[in-house]
N, C-alpha and C positions, 0 to 999 in steps of 0.2 A: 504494500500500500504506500504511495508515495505520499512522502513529508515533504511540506513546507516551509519553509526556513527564511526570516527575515528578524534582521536588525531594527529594533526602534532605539530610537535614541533616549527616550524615557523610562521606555516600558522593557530595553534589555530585550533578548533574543525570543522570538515570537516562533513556536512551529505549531502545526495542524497540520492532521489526516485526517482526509474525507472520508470517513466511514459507509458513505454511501457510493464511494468511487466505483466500486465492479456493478453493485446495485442496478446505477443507470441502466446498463444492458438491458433492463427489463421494458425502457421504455422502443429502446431498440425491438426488441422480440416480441412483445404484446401483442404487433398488432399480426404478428403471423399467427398466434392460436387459431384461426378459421382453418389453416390448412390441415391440422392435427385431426378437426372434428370430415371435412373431406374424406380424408386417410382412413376414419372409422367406416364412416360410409361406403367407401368403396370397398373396405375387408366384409361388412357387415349387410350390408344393404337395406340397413333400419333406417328408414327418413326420420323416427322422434329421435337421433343424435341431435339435428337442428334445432331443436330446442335448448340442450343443455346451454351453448351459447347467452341468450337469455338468462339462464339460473345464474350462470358465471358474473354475468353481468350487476345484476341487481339484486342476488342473494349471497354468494360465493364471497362474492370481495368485498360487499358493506363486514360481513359478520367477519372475516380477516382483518379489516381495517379499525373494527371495536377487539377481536382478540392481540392482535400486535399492537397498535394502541399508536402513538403519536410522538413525533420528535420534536420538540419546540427547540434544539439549539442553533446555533447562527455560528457562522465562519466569523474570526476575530476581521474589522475591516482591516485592518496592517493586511491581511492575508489575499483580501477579496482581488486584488491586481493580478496576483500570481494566479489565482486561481481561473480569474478570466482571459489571461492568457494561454493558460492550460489546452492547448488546440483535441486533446484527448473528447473534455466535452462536446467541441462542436464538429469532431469527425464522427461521435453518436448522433448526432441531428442529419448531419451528411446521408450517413449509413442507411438514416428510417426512410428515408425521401419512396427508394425503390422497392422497400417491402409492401406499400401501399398497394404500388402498382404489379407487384408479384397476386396480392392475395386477390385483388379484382377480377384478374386474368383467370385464376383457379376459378374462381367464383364462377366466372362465366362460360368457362371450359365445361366446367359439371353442368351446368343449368343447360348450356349448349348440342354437348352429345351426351346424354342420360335421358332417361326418359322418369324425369321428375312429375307429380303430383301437383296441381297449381298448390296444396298447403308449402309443399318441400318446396317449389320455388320460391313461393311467399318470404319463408323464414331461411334460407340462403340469401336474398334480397337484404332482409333486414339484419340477417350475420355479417353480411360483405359491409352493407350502410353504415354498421354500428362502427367498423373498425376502419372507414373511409373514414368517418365522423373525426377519428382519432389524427387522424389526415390533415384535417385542419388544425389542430394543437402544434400537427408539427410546423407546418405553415408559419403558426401563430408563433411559435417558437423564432425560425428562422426568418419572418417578416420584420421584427424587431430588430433586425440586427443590421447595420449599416456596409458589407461587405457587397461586392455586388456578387458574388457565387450566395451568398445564403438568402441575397433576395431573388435569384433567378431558380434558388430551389425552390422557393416559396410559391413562387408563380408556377413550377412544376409541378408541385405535390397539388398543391388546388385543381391542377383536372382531373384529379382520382375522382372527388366528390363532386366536380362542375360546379364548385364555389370561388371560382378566379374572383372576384369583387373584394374577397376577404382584407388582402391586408392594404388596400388602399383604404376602404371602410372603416376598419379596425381602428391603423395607424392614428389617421386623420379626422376621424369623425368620432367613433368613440371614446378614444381615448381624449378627447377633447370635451366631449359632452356628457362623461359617464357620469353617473348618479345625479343626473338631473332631468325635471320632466322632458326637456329638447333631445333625451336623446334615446332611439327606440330599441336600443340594444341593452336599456336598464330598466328592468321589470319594477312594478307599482304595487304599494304594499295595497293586496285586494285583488289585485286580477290575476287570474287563472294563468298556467300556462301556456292554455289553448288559445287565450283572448292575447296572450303576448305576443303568441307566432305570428297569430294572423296582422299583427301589427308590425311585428319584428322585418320579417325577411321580405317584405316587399319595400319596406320604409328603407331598410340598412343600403338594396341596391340601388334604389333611388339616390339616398345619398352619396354612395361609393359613385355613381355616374357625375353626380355634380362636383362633385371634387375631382375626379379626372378631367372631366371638361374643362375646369376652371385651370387647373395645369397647363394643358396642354394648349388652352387660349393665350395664357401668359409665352408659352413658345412660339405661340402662331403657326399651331398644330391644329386637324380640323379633330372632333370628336371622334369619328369616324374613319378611323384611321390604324397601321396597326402599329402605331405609335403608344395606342391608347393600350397601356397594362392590364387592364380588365379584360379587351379583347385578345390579348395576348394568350392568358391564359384561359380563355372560352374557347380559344381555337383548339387549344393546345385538348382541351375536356371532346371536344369534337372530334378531333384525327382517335385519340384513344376509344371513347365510346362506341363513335362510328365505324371504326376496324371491327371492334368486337360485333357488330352486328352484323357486318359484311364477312365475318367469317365465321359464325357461329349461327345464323340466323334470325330473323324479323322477331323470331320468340324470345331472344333477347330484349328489347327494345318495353314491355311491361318490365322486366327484371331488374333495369337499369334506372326506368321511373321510380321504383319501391328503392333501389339503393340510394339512388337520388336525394330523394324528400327523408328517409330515415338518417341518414349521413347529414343532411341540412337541420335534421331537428337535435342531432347531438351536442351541434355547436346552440340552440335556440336553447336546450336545455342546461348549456352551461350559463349562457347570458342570463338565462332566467335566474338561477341560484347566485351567483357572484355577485348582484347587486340589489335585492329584491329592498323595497322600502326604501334605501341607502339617499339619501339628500346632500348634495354641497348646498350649501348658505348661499346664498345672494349678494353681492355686496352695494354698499349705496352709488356706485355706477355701474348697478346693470351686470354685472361681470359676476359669475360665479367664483368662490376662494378656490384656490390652487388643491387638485385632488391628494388624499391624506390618508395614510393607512386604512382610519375606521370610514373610508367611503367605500369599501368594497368587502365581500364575504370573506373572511381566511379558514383554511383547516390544515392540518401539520398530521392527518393521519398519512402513515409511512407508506404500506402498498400502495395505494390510490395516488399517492406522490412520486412516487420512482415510476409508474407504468406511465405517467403524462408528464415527463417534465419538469416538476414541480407547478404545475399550473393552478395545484390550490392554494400557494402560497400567492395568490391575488393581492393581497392588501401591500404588498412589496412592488409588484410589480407595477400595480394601478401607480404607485407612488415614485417607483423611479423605473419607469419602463426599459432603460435600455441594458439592466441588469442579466447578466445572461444565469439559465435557470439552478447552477452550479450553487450561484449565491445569493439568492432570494434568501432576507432574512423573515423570521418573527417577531411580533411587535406585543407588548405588553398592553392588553382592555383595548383589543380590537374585534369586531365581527366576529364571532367562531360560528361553524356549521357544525352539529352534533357528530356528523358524520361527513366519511371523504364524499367525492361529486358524485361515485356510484349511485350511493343509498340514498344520497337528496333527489336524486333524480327517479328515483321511483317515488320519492313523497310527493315532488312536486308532481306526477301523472294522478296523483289523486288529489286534487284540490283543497278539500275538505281535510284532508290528515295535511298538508303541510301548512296552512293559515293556523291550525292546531296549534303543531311545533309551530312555525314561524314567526306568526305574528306577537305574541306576547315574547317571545327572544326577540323581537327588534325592538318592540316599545321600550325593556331596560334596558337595550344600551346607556353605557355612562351619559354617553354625551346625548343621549335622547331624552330619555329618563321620563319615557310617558307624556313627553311632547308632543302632540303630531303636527306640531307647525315647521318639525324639524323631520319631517316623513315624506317621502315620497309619495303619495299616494294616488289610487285609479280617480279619477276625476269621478267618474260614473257609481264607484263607492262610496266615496267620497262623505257621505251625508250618513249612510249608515254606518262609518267606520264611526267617524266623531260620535253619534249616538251610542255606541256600542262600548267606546272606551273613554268617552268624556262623561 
């Protein structure tokens, strides 16, 4: 395990090992498990294998992530340099880019020549979608990053799931506007997450189009153009999708719709959990304060954090986004989610158990403390929320 080593001149010789250093690998691997359950399939010829998928998902790893339990320590900063030079982490983000597009191709290969069940295509759709979905993390990993190889991955791996829009969107737009009502990638304490989507993913590309255009005006570039990065990687989701149909057949072409919209709701379903209720202040010109640890959801469970990146360590990243995910710290009376993003993501598909948990965990935040002038809230709730907790 390699040690770190630096001199401070106060604080005397500084070292740290990553304890999570081999760990990473998982997020590397993870998202090949579809091909393991394939492999059964094909020895076995039981279509309910596609299901466990599913269990792994939303039963398997929550109850892993409450038995292995949570890591709240932080990399000393003296260390965080060294460590973000460490090219080891970002040849693991390198490495995920083409297992994306390894497992789609499985995906479509069996749906292609088998003679699957519309249920067994169904839930191969939605096995392939769920670990495209993953797809975008990695995106979202290497969109943050200012090299141009890790932003030319970025725009790679987004035509696994035909979400090219991502990290102009993301970058630009959300990261700009998160925890506040203007921005429709931060869910509203009260609305469902079915009332999110439909708000969510039409609003995010709308906005992702007006930020490119506005770019690429300032170049005196037209829209329309394949200048433009969104269509860059729309094309890019087109030659892949479209091969696969042209060589596996039109019966593709449903399989690819369910991967699609499942893989789109992976990322809807993290947006919804990472900021739900969460409010920046206002200030008296109009301008919202500078985003701040407690604007966004944290969790520090360990599995659920090595298989994505550290991506539930949000409240870091919201706060100095261009930390790469080696050394995303923890913050003392921030957000916490009871559980990693698995197991919220089954609470939030039931609306009524996550308002349960959720909403009275947002009202004590510190800094809330049973305010809701300091709440995000659905406009359309709005009235029965206040009646409910005032």
């Amino acid at each position: 395990m390699k040690l770190y080593s630096i001199y401070h001149e106060k604080k005397g010789l500084i070292q740290y090992r990553d304890k999570k250093r081999t760990l990473w690998l998982a997020s590397v691997f993870f998202p090949l498990l579809p091909l393991y359950f394939i492999s059964v399939y094909l020895r076995t010829g039981q279509e309910a294998i596609f299901v466990v998928p599913l269990i792994v998902s939303y039963v398997i790893i929550p109850l892993l992530d409450w038995m292995i339990g949570t890591d709240s320590s932080n990399p000393p900063e003296e260390i965080v340099p060294l460590l973000e030079e460490d090219k080891y982490y970002r040849y693991l983000t390198f490495l995920t880019v083409p297992m994306h597009f390894i497992v789609l191709i499985a995906c479509a290969w069996l749906v292609g020549t088998h003679t699957l069940s519309f249920t067994a295509i169904f839930l191969v759709a939605i096995m392939a979608g769920g670990y495209s979905g993953i797809g975008i993390n990695t995106a979202h990993e290497l969109g943050h990053k200012n090299t141009w190889i890790e932003q030319l991955l970025a725009k790679i791996v987004l035509a696994v799931p035909a979400y090219g829009h991502f990290t102009v969107e993301h970058n630009s737009g959300h990261h700009v506007k998160v925890s506040t009502p203007e921005d429709p990638a931060s869910s509203r304490m009260g609305e469902s997450i079915y009332s999110f989507a439909v708000r969510e993913i039409p609003e995010t590309f709308n906005r992702a189009w007006q930020i490119e255009t506005k770019r690429l005006e300032k170049l005196k570039k037209p829209a329309l153009s394949f200048q433009n990065q969104i269509i860059q990687s729309y094309a890019l989701s087109l030659l892949l999708q479209g091969s696969l149909v042209l060589v596996f057949g039109v019966q593709l072409i449903a399989f690819l719709a369910i991967h699609n919209i499942w893989a789109w709701l992976q990322l809807t379903s993290a947006n919804y959990i990472e900021h739900y209720g969460l409010l920046r202040a206002k200030k008296s010109n109009g301008r919202y304060e500078r985003c701040k640890p407690h604007h966004s959801w944290n969790t520090n469970y360990v599995l659920s954090n090595i298989v994505l990146f550290h991506l539930e360590r949000h409240s870091d990243h919201h706060a100095y986004p261009a930390r790469r995910y080696q050394s995303l710290r923890n913050f003392d009376d921030i957000p916490e989610l009871p559980n990693g993003y698995f197991g919220m993501y089954l609470c939030a598909y039931i609306p009524k158990l996550w308002f349960k948990i959720m909403d009275h965990r947002l009202l004590s935040l510190p800094h809330i403390n049973g305010d809701l002038s300091k709440v995000n809230i659905c406009p359309n709730k709005r009235d029965a929320i206040i009646a409910k907790y005032n």
